[in-house]
C-alpha positions in Angstrom: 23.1 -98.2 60.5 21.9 -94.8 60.8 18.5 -92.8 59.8 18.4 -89.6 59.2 15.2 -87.7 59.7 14.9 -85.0 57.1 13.3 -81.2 58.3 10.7 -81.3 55.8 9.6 -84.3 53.1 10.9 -85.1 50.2 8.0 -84.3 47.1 8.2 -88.0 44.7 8.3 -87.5 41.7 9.1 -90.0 38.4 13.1 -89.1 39.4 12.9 -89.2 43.3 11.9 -92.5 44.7 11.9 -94.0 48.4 14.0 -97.7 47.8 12.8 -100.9 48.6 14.6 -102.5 51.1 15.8 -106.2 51.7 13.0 -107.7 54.3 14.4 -110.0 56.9 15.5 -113.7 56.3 16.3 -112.1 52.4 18.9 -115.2 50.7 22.2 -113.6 48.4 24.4 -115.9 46.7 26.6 -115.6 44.0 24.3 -112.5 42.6 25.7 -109.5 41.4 25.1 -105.9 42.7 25.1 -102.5 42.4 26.7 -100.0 44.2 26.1 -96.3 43.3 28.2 -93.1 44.7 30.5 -89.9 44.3 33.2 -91.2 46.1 37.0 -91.2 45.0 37.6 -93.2 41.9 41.2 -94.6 43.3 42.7 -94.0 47.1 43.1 -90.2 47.2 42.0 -89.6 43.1 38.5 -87.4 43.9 36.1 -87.9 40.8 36.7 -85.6 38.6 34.1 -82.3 37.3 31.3 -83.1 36.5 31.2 -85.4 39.5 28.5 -87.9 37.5 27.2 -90.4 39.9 29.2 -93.4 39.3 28.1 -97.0 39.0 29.4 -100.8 39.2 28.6 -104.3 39.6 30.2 -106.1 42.0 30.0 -109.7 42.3 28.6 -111.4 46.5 31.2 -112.9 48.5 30.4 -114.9 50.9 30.8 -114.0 54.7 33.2 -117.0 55.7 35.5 -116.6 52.7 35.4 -112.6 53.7 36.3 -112.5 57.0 39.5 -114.9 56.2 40.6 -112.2 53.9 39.6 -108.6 55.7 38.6 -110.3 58.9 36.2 -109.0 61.4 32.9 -109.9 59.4 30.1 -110.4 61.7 26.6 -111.5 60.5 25.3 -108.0 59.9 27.9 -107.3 57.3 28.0 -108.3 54.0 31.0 -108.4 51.4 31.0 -107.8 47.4 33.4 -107.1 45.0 35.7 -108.9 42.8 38.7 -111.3 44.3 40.9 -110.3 41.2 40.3 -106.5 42.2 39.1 -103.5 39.8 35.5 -102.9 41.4 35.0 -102.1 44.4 33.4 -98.8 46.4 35.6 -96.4 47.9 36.5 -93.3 50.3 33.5 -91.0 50.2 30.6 -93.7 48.6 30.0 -95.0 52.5 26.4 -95.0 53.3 25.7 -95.4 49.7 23.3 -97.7 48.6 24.5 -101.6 47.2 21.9 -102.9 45.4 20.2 -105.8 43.2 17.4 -105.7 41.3 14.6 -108.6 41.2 12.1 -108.4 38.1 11.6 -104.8 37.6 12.4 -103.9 41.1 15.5 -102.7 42.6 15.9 -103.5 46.1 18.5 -102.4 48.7 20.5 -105.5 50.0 23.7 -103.4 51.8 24.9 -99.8 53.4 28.9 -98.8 51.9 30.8 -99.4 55.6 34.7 -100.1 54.9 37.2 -101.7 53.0 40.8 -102.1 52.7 42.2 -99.7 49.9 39.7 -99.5 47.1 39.5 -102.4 44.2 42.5 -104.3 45.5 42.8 -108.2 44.9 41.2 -109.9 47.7 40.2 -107.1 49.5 35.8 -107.2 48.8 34.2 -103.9 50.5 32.3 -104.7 53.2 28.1 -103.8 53.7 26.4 -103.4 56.4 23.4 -105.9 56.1 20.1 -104.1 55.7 17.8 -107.3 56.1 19.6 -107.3 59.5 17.9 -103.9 60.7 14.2 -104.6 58.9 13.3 -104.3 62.7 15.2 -101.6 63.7 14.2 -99.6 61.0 10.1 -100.0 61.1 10.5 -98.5 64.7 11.9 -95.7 63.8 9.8 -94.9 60.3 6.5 -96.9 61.1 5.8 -100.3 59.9 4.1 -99.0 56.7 6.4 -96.5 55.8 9.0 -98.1 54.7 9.0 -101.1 52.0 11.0 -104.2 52.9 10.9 -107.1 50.1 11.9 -110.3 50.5 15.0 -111.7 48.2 15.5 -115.5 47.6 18.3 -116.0 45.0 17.9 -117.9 42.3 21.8 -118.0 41.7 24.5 -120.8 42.9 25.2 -120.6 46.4 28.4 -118.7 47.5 31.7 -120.5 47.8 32.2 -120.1 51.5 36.3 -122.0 51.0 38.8 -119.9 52.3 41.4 -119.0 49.4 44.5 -120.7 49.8 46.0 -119.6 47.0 46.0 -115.8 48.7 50.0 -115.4 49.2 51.5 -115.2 52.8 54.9 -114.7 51.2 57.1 -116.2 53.8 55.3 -114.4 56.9 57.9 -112.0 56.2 57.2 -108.8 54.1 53.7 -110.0 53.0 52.2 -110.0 57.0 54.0 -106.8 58.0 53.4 -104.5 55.1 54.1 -101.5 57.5 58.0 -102.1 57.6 60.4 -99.7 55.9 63.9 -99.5 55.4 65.2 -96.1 56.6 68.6 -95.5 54.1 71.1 -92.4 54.0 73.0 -92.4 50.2 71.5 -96.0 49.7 72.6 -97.5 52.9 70.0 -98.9 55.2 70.8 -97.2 58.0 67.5 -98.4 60.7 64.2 -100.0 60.5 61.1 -97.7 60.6 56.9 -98.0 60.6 54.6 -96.7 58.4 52.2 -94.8 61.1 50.3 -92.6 58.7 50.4 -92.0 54.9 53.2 -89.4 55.7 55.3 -90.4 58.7 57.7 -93.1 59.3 58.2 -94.0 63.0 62.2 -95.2 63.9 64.3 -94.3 67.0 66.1 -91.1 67.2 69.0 -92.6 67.4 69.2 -93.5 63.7 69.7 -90.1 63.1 72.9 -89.1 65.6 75.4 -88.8 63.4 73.6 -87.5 60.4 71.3 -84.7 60.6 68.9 -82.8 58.0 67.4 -84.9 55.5 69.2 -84.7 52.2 70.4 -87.9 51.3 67.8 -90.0 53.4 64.6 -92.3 52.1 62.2 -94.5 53.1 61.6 -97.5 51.3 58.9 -99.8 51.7 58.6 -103.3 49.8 55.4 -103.7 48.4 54.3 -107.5 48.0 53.1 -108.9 44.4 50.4 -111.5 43.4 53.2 -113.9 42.7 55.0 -112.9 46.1 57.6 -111.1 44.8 58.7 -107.8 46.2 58.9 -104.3 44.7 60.6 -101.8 46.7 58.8 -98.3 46.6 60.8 -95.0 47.9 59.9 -91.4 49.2 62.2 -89.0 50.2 62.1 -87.3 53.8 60.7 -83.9 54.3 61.1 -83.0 57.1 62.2 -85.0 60.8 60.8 -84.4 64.1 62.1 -85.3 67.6 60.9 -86.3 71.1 63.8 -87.4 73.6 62.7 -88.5 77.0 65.5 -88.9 79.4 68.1 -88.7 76.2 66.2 -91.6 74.1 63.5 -91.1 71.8 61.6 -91.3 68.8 61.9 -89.4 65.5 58.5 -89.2 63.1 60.1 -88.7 59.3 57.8 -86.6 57.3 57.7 -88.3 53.5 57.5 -86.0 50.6 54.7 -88.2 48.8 52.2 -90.7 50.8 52.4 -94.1 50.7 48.5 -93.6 50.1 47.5 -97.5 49.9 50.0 -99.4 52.5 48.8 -100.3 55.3 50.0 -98.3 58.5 50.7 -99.7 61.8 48.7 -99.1 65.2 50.6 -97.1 67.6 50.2 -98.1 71.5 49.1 -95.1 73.3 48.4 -96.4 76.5 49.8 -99.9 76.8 46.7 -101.6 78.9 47.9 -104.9 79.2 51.5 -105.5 77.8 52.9 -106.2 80.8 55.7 -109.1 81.5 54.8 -112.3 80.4 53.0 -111.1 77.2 53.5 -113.0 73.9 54.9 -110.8 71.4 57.2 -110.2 68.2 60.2 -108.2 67.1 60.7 -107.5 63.4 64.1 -106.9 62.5 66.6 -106.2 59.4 67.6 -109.2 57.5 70.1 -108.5 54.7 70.8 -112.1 53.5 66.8 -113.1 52.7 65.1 -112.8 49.5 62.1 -110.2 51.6 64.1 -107.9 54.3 62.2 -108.5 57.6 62.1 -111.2 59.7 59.9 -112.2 62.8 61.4 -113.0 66.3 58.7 -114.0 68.5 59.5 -113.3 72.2 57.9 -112.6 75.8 57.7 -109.4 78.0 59.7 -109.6 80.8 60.9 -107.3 83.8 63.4 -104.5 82.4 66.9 -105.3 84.6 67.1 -102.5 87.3 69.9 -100.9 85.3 67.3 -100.6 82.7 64.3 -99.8 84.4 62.9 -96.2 83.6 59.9 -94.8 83.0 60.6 -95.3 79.1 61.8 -98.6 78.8 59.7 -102.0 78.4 62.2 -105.1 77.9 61.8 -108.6 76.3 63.8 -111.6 76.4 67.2 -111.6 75.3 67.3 -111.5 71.1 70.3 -111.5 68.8 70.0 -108.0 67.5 72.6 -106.0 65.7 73.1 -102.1 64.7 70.8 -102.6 61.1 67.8 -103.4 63.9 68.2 -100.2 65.1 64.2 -98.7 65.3 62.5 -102.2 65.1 59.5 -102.5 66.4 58.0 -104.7 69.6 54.8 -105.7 68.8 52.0 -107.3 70.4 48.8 -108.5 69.5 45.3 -107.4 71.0 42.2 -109.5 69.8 42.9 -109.7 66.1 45.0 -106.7 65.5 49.1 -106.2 66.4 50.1 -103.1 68.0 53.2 -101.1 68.0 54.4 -100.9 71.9 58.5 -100.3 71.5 60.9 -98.9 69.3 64.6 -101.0 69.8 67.0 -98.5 70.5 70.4 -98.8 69.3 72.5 -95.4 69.3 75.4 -96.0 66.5 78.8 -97.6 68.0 77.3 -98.6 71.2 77.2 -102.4 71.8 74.4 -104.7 73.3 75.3 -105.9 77.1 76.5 -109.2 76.7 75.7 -109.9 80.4 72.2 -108.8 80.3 68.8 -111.1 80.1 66.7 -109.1 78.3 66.8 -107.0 75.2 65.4 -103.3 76.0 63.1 -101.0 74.0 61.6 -97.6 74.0 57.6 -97.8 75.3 55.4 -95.6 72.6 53.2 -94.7 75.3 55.0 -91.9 76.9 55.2 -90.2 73.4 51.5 -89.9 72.6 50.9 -86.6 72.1 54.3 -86.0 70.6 52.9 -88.4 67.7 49.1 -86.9 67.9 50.4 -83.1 67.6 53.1 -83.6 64.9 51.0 -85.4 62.3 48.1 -83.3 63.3 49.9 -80.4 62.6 50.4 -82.2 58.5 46.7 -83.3 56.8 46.8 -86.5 55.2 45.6 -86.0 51.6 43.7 -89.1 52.5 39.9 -89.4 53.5 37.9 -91.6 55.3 38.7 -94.7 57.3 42.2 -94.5 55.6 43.5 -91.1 56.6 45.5 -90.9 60.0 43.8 -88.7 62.3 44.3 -87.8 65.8 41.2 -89.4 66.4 42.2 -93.1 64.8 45.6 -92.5 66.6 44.3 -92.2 70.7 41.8 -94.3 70.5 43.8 -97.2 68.0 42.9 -99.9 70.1 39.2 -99.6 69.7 39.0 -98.6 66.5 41.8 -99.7 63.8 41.7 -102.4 61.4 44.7 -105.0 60.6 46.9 -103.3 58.2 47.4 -105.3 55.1 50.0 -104.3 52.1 48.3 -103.2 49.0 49.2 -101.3 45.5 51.2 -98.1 45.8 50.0 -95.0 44.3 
């Protein structure tokens, strides 16, 4: 929560109001608010001249059956919005009021924080809980300076279930929705990560035989109600290159964002991956109905044929050429990060004699990836856009990505 103190007061008249605000120990249920704003009316759609204030109702959700679908609700949040999607707030309406009206008397029940994509099923936004800071706030503005009104619902109580009908899809495409395929004249040629809304992370040796980008896509697989796939495309704009020690990573610029998938974390300074950390590869699988699949392995110590200052090594895995730029990733509190990139340069075969399985550490290429997608604005805003920003400081500050609705 934040207060703003203005320079000089505001003059009421019958058009500018102070609003009443939810009073401590205020009761929500299955009520329906209000949530007002000049935000963007889709992901990256700004609202159009003459930029009316926009409104919608937007039905409570409880916290429990919240955090089991955007995760990370705490008791000073509070989450609204539709489970079939279609209403919802969105980039530019945070700090916006949400609010529900009780007699003739609109009160302010929640603060626009974040959200998931705008209006997508089973994503509700997310409020910050102004009955929480009833407190806070009267020590800032005075006790009689503010007006705080209690709110008992009449309405049912929330449904606090946990959805079970919310598709997992396999645990395949579904939980990694930051997967592409990289292909060269329709041939999958390596695995890549969506790392922005325009860049693609993969290992620079998918690109050794074949350089420039005619001919090349990325295509992501974007996961229906029904768990079905549908496989979305962009062209490659442009490709950048950072070898260390003659193996690297390549960031593909796309021609068109993937505006509303989810992109991955990016370890930046690897704080506690060391060897005997739990973690997961996901690799190419041609012969499934959804094209990744999980490996879950362990970090161990790189063999010293493979110990440099790039590498970080797992147990052994059965990997193959189309795994070429698969990620190794590892989970931190509730969120996976990005660590490794496999490495597979074409015609070169995987040590038959070796214990582990060896792949390219993220962390020596920080500011490789910070200055190159700097250097390209995401057309997003808000908690969406990449920024260098979101990108050092991942660890702290990103969310789980989840796949949504291409646009």
């Amino acid at each position: 929560m934040a207060l703003l103190r203005l320079s000089s007061p505001v003059t009421f008249t019958n058009f500018i109001q102070p609003v009443c605000l939810a009073a401590e120990g205020s009761i929500f249920n299955s009520d329906t608010m209000w949530v007002t704003g000049w935000g963007t009316i889709y992901s990256g759609v700004p609202l159009p001249s003459p930029q009316n204030l926009q409104e919608v109702d937007v039905p409570m959700v409880g916290n429990t059956k919240c955090d089991c679908l955007n995760g990370g609700i705490t008791e000073n949040m509070m989450c609204a919005g539709p489970l079939e999607g279609g209403k919802d707030s969105c980039q530019g309406d945070s700090g916006g009021p949400m609010v529900i009206r009780q007699g003739s008397t609109w009160i302010q029940a929640g603060v626009v924080s974040f959200g998931k994509g705008c209006a997508l099923p089973n994503l509700p936004g997310v409020y910050a809980r102004v009955s929480n800071y009833q407190n806070w706030i009267t020590q800032h503005v005075g006790m009689n300076n503010a007006s705080f009104i209690p709110f008992t619902s009449t309405a049912p109580v929330l449904d606090e279930t946990c959805p079970t009908s919310v598709p997992v899809c396999g645990g395949s495409a579904g939980s990694w929705p930051w997967m592409a395929s990289v292909t060269y004249r329709n041939y999958p040629m390596c695995v890549g990560t969506l790392v922005s809304d325009l860049f693609v992370m993969t290992s620079v040796s998918c690109f050794a035989r074949f350089m420039g980008t005619d001919g090349w896509e990325v295509v992501l697989n974007v996961v229906q109600p029904d768990c079905s796939s549908m496989p979305i495309a962009s062209g490659v704009e442009n490709v950048f290159f950072d070898d260390v020690l003659g193996n690297g990573v390549a960031l593909l610029q796309l021609t068109h964002p993937f505006s509303q998938v989810g992109n991955l974390p990016v370890d930046m300074y690897n704080p506690s991956f060391g060897p005997g950390t739990q973690c997961s590869v996901i690799g190419w699988d041609s012969d499934a109905d959804l094209p990744f699949q999980e490996l879950q392995t362990t970090i161990v110590n790189c063999d010293p044929s493979h110990t440099t200052q790039v590498n970080i090594c797992t147990e052994r895995l059965e990997v193959q050429q189309d795994d070429d730029g698969s990620p190794l990733l590892c989970r931190m509190n509730d969120m996976w990060i990005q660590t490794g990139i496999l490495s597979i340069p074409p015609g070169s075969e995987i040590d038959p004699f070796s214990n582990s399985t060896v792949f390219i550490q993220t962390t020596p290429f920080s500011n490789f990836l910070t200055n190159t997608i700097y250097n390209v604005p995401s057309i997003l805003d808000g908690a969406e856009a990449f920024s260098p920003l979101s990108l050092t400081y991942i660890l702290l500050l990103s969310l789980p990505a989840v796949l949504q609705a291409f646009f």
